[in-house]
C-alpha positions in Angstrom: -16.5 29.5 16.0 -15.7 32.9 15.2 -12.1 32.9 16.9 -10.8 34.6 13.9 -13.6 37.4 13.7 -12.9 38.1 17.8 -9.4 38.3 17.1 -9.6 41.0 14.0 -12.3 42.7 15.9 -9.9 43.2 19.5 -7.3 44.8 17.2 -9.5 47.5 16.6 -10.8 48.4 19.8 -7.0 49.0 20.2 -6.9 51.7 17.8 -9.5 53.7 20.4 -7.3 52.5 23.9 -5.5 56.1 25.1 -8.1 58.1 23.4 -10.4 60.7 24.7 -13.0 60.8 22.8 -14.3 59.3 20.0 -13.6 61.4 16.2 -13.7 61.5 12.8 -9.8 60.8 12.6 -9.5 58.2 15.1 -12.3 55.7 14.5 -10.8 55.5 10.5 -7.8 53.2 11.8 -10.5 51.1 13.9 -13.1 51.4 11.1 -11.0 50.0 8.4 -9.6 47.0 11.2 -13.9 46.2 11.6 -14.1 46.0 7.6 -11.0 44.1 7.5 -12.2 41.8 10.2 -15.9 41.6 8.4 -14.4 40.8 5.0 -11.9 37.8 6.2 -14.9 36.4 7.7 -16.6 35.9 4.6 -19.2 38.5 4.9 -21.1 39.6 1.9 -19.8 42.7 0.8 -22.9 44.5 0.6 -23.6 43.6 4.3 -20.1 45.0 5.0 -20.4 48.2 3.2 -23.8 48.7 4.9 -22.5 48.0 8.1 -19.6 49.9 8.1 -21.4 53.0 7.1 -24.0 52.6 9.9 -21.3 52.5 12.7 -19.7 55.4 11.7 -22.5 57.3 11.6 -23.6 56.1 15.1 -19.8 56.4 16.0 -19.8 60.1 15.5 -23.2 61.2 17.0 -22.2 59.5 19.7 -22.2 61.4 23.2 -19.4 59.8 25.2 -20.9 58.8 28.7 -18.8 59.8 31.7 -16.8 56.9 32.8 -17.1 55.6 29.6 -13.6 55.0 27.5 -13.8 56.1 23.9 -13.1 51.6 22.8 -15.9 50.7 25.2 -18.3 53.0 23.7 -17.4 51.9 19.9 -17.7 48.4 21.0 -21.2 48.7 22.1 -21.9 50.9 18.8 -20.5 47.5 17.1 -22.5 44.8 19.6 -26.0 46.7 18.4 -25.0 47.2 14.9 -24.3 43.3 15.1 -27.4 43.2 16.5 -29.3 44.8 14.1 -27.8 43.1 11.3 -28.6 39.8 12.2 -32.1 40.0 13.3 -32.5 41.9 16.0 -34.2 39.1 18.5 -35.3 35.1 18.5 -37.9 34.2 16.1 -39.4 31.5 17.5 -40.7 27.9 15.9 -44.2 28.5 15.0 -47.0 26.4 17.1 -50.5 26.7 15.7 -52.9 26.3 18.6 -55.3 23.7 18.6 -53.9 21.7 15.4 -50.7 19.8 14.3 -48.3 22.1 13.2 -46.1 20.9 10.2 -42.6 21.9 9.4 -40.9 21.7 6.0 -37.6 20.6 6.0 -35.6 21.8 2.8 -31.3 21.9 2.1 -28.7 20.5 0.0 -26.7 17.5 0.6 -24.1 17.6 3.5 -25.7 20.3 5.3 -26.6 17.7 8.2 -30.3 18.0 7.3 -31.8 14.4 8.6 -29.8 14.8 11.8 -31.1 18.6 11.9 -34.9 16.6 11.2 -33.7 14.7 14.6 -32.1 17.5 16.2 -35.8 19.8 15.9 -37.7 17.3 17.1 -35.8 16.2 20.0 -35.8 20.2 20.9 -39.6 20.4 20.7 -39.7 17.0 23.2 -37.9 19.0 25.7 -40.5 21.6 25.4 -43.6 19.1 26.1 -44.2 19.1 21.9 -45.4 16.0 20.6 -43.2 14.7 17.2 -43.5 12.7 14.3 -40.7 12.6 11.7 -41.6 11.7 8.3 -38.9 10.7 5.7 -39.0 11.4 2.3 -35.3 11.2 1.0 -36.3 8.4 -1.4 -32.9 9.1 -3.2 -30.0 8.9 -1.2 -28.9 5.7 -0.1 -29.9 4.8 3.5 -31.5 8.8 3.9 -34.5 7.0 5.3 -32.5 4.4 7.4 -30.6 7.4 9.0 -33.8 8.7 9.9 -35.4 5.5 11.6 -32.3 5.3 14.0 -32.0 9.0 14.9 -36.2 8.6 15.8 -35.0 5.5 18.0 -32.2 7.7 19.6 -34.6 10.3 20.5 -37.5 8.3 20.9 -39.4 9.9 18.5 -41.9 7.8 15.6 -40.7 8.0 11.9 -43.5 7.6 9.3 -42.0 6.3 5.9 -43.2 4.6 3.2 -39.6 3.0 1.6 -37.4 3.7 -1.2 -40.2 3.3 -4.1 -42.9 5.2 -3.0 -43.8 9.0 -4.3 -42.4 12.0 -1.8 -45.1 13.8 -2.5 -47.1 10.7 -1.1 -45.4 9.9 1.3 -45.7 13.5 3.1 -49.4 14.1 2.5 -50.2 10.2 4.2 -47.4 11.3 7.2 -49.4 14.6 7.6 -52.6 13.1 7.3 -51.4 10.4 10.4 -50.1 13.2 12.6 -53.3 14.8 12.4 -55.3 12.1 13.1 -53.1 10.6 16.2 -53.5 14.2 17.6 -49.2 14.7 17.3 -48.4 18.4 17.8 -46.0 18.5 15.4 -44.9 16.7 12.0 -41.5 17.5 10.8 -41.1 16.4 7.4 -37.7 15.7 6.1 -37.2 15.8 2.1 -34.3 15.2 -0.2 -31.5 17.1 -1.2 -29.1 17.3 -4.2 -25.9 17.8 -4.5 -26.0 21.3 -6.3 -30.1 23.5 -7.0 -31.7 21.9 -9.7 -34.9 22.1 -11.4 -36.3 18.7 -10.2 -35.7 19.2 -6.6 -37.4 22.3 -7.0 -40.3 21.0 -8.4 -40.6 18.4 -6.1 -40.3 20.7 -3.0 -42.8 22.6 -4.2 -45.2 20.0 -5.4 -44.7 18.7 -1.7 -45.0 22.1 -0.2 -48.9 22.9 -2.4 -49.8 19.6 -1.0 -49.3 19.7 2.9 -49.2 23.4 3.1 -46.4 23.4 5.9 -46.9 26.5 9.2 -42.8 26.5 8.7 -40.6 25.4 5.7 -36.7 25.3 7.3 -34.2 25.9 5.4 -31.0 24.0 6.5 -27.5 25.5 5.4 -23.4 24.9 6.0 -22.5 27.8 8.0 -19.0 26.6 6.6 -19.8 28.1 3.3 -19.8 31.8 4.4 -21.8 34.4 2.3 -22.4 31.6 0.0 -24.8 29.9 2.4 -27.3 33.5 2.3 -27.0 33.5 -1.6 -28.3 30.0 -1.5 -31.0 31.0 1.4 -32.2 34.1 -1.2 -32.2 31.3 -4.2 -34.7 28.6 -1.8 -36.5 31.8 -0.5 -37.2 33.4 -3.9 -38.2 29.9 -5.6 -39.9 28.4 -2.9 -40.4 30.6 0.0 -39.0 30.0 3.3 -39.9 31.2 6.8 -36.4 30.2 8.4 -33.0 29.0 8.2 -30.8 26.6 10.6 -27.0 26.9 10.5 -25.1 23.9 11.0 -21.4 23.3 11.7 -21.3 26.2 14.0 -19.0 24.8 15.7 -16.5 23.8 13.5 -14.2 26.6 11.3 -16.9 28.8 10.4 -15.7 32.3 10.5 -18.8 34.0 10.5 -19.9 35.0 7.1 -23.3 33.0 7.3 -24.6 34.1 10.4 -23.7 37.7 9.5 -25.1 37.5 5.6 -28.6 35.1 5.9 -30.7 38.0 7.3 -30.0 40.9 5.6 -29.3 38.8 2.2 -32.0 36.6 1.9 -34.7 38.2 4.6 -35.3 35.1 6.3 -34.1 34.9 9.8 -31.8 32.3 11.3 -34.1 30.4 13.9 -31.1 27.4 14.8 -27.9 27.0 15.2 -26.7 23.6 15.2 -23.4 23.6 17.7 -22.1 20.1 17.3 -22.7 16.3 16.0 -24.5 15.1 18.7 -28.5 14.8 18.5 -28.9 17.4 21.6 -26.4 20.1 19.8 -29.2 22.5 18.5 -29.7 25.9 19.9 -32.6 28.6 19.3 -30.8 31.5 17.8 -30.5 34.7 19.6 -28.9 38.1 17.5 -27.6 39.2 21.1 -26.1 36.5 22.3 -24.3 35.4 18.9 -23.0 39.1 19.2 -22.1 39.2 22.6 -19.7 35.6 21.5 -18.3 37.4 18.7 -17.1 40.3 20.9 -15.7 37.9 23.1 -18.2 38.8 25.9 -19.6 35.4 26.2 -23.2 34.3 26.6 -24.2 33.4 30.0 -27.7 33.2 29.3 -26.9 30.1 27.1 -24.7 28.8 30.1 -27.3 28.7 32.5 -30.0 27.1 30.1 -27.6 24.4 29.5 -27.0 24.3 33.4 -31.1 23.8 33.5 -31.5 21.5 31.4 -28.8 18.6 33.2 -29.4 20.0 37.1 -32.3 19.0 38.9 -33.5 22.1 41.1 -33.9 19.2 44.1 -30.6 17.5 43.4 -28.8 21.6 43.5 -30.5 22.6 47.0 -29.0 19.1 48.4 -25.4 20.2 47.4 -26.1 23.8 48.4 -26.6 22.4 51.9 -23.9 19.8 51.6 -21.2 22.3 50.3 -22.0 24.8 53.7 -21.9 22.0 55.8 -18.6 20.9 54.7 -20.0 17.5 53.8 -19.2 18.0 50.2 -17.7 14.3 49.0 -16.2 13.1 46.1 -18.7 10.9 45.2 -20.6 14.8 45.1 -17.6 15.6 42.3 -17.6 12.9 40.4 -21.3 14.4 39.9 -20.6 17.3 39.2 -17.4 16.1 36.7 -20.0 14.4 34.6 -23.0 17.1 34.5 -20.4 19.1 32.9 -19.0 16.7 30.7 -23.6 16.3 29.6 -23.6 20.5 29.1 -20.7 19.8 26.3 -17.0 20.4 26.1 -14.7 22.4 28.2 -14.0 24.4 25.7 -17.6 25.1 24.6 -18.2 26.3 28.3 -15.3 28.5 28.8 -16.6 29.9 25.3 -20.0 30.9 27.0 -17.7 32.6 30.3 -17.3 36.4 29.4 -13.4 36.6 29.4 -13.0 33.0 29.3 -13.3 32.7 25.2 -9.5 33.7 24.8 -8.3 30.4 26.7 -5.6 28.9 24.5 -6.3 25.4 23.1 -3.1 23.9 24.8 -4.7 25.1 27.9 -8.3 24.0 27.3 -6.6 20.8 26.4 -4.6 20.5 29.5 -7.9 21.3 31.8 -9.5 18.6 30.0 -7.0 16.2 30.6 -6.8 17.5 34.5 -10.6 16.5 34.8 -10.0 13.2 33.4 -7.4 12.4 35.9 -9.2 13.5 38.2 -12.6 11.1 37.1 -9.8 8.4 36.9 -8.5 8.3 40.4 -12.4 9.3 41.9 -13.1 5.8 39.9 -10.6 4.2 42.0 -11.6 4.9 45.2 -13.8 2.7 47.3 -17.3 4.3 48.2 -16.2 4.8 51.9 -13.3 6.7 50.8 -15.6 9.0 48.8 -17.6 9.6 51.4 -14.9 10.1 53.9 -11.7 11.7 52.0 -10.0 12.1 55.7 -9.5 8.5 55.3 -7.1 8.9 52.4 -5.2 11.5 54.1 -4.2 9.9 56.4 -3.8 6.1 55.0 -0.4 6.1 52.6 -1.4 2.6 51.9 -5.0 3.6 49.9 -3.3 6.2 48.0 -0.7 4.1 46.8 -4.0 1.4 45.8 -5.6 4.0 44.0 -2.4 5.2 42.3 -2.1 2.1 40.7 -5.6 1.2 40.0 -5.7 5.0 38.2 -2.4 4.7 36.1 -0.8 7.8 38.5 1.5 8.5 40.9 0.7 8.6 44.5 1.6 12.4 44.5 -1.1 12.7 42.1 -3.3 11.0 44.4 -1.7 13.1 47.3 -2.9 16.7 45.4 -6.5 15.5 44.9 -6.8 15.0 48.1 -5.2 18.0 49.4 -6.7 20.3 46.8 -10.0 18.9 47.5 -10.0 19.4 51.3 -8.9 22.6 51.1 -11.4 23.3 48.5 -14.1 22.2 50.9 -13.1 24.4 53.7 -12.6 27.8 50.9 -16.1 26.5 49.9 -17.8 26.5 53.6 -15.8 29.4 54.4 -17.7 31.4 51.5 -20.9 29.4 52.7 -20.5 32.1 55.8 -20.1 35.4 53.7 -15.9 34.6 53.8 -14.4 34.8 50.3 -10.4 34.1 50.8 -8.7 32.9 47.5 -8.7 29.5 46.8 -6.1 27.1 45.6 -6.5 25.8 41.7 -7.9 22.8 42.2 -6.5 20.8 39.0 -3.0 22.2 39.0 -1.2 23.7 36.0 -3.6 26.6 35.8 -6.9 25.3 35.7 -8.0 26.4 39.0 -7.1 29.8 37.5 -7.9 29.0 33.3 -5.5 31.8 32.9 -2.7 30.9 35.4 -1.2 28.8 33.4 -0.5 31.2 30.3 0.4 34.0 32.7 -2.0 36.0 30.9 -3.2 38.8 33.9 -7.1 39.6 34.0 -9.3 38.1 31.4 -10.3 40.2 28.3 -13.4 42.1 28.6 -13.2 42.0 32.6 -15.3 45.2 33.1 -18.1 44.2 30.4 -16.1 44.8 26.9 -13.1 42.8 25.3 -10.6 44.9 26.5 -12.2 46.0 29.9 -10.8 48.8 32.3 -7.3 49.7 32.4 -5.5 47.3 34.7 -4.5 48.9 38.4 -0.9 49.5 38.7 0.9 47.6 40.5 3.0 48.1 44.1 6.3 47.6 44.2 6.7 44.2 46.1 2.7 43.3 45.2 2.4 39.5 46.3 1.2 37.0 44.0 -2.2 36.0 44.5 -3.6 32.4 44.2 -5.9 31.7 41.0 -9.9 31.4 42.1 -11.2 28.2 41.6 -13.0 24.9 41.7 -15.7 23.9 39.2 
């Protein structure tokens, strides 16, 4: 998501590097690098223009702060104009107090709309909100089906009527049963078409006059660019909307949605969904979308994934464990597969400011470390998790788990190695100590960037880009990478 945008937008910030100050001459070349960026990204060209013209201005009544670089400065003119543009802060789902609160859902076909149904409701579970799903996609084949199973998934009801009945019906009677079963909140899932048409129209707005929805949703490909905030205006004028999820976030988008919806339509984007699986749905935040985009990361995002899969009770356990030096690998293995529940390697390193430049090749090759890693863990006996001393110093139960892994006993040699020296590093910190530590999975990853020889991450000092790096002594040793999970 947005690789190419970050990538159009760095080159600019080098047209300000070596500057003084910022000017009318020399923000042109990194001006025209932002509209560049902007327009491959499938912007609306409105929203460019507008944007464009707005940073300059701010660019040149801007006071540089002491300390400040000239690139830094633009870049934070950028991060609020991207801000600004896309909706300045989260507009939350609405809740009525005291009464079930329905939500219209609306969309074309192939947005992901019934699994977006699934995806809402299993969000407003996590937040102690009651659910009913209703179906009303009497048209496409197995639309109602798809429904039924995503509500088993989730463990959510699903009110439907089959294939023959009226929509309009068949969202006034599932209304009418959320109400009277006390539900907080119906979420009522209706059909799309392939292309806007008159009848779907009608129909959504027959069904919209009859249950009078707090929140009609309207769910869009974000891989369709500025298109997908020409449609959102189209829904918006004809029907009126209070909101629009993106999907496919996660795939090739490059941008354009997220950056058109708002200012095109004048709805604001209220989800992003961030993946196929039921749990991938995320509350959008302006801030944190443009913080990603400048390759900053979002570590607000991080840590509410991080709450979601970590029990608090479970965390001060391995806080006391890990300064004790009692830290296991039957305690990794744990912590291997929380990470693997808060998404993909890559999706994580996306959310670590600096971490968002990691090269695929070595996002692949950390992802294949952790698995061997899982592998040979898997292997071991439960006494030999609990007490890794016993494999260092027994050739014979390496050379079993080597072979019951698929490795090599040197494999199973640096596990063990790493991870003892790991859990020393780790109680030596424990004690207000903080000496480098070895990379625990080899090839880099203990260091992402080791292994691509790439120097400090981007953006070290707050911005892609960061401070100038130190120069370096003469005979300046090299230092070991930082890291452990």
């Amino acid at each position: 998501m947005f690789d190419a945008l970050s990538d159009r937008l760095e080159s600019a910030w080098k047209k300000l590097r070596g500057q003084d100050k910022i000017s009318q001459s020399n923000i042109q070349d990194a001006l025209r690098e932002v509209r560049r960026a902007l327009l491959e990204a499938d912007v609306n060209l409105q929203v460019v223009k507008d944007f464009i013209s707005e940073v300059e201005t701010k660019a040149q009544g801007a006071e540089v702060i002491a300390g400040v670089r000239p690139d830094q400065q633009f870049i934070k003119i950028v991060h609020d104009e991207l801000v600004q543009v896309m909706g300045e802060e989260n507009v939350p789902l609405a809740e009525v107090e005291g009464k079930t609160t329905v939500v219209l859902m609306a969309g074309l076909q192939g947005t992901g709309k019934t699994t977006a149904t699934a995806k809402l409701a299993l969000h407003l579970r996590k937040l102690n909100r009651s659910c009913l799903l209703v179906a009303t996609d009497v048209y496409r084949p197995a639309a109602i089906d798809q429904l039924i199973t995503l509500g088993k998934q989730i463990d959510v009801p699903v009110f439907e009527m089959g294939s023959d009945a009226d929509p309009v019906e068949i969202a006034r009677q599932g209304v009418e049963r959320a109400r009277a079963e006390g539900i907080n909140t119906v979420i009522v899932d209706t059909a799309g078409r392939l292309q806007i048409d008159q009848d779907m129209m009608a129909e959504l707005a027959r069904i919209k006059s009859t249950i009078a929805p707090d929140e009609t949703l309207l769910v869009v490909d974000s891989m369709t660019g500025q298109e997908a905030a020409n449609l959102t205006r189209t829904f918006h004028d004809q029907i009126g909307i209070t909101g629009a999820i993106l999907t496919k976030m996660d795939g090739d988008s490059r941008g354009g949605a997220a950056l058109s919806v708002r200012q095109i339509s004048g709805a604001p984007i209220k989800f992003i969904g961030v993946g196929e699986k039921v749990e991938a749905l995320q509350p959008f935040y302006p801030d944190r979308m443009a913080s990603r985009i400048l390759g900053m990361g979002d570590v607000l995002t991080l840590v509410e994934k991080a709450q979601e899969e970590i029990d608090l009770a479970d965390a001060e356990k391995m806080q006391e464990k890990i300064l004790s030096a009692k830290f296991d690998f039957t305690d990794f293995l744990k912590q291997l597969r929380l990470m693997k529940n808060m998404g993909s390697l890559g999706g994580i390193m996306k959310l670590i400011p600096g971490m968002g430049k990691l090269s695929d090749d070595q996002l692949k090759q950390g992802e294949t470390q952790l698995k061997r890693c899982e592998a040979m863990i898997n292997s071991m006996t439960m006494q030999e998790r609990r007490d890794p001393d016993l494999l260092a110093s027994s050739p014979s139960r390496r050379r079993r788990i080597a072979s019951g892994s698929g490795y090599r006993e040197s494999d199973v040699s640096k596990l063990v190695g790493d991870f003892q020296k790991m859990r020393s590093l780790m109680q030596q910190m424990g004690q207000g100590n903080f000496p480098g530590m070895p990379g625990m999975f080899g090839g880099g990853m203990g260091n992402p960037l080791a292994a691509g020889g790439n120097g400090p991450a981007p953006g070290w000092r707050g911005y892609p880009g960061g401070a100038a790096p130190a120069k370096k002594k003469k005979k300046e040793k090299k230092k070991k990478g930082f890291g452990t999970l």
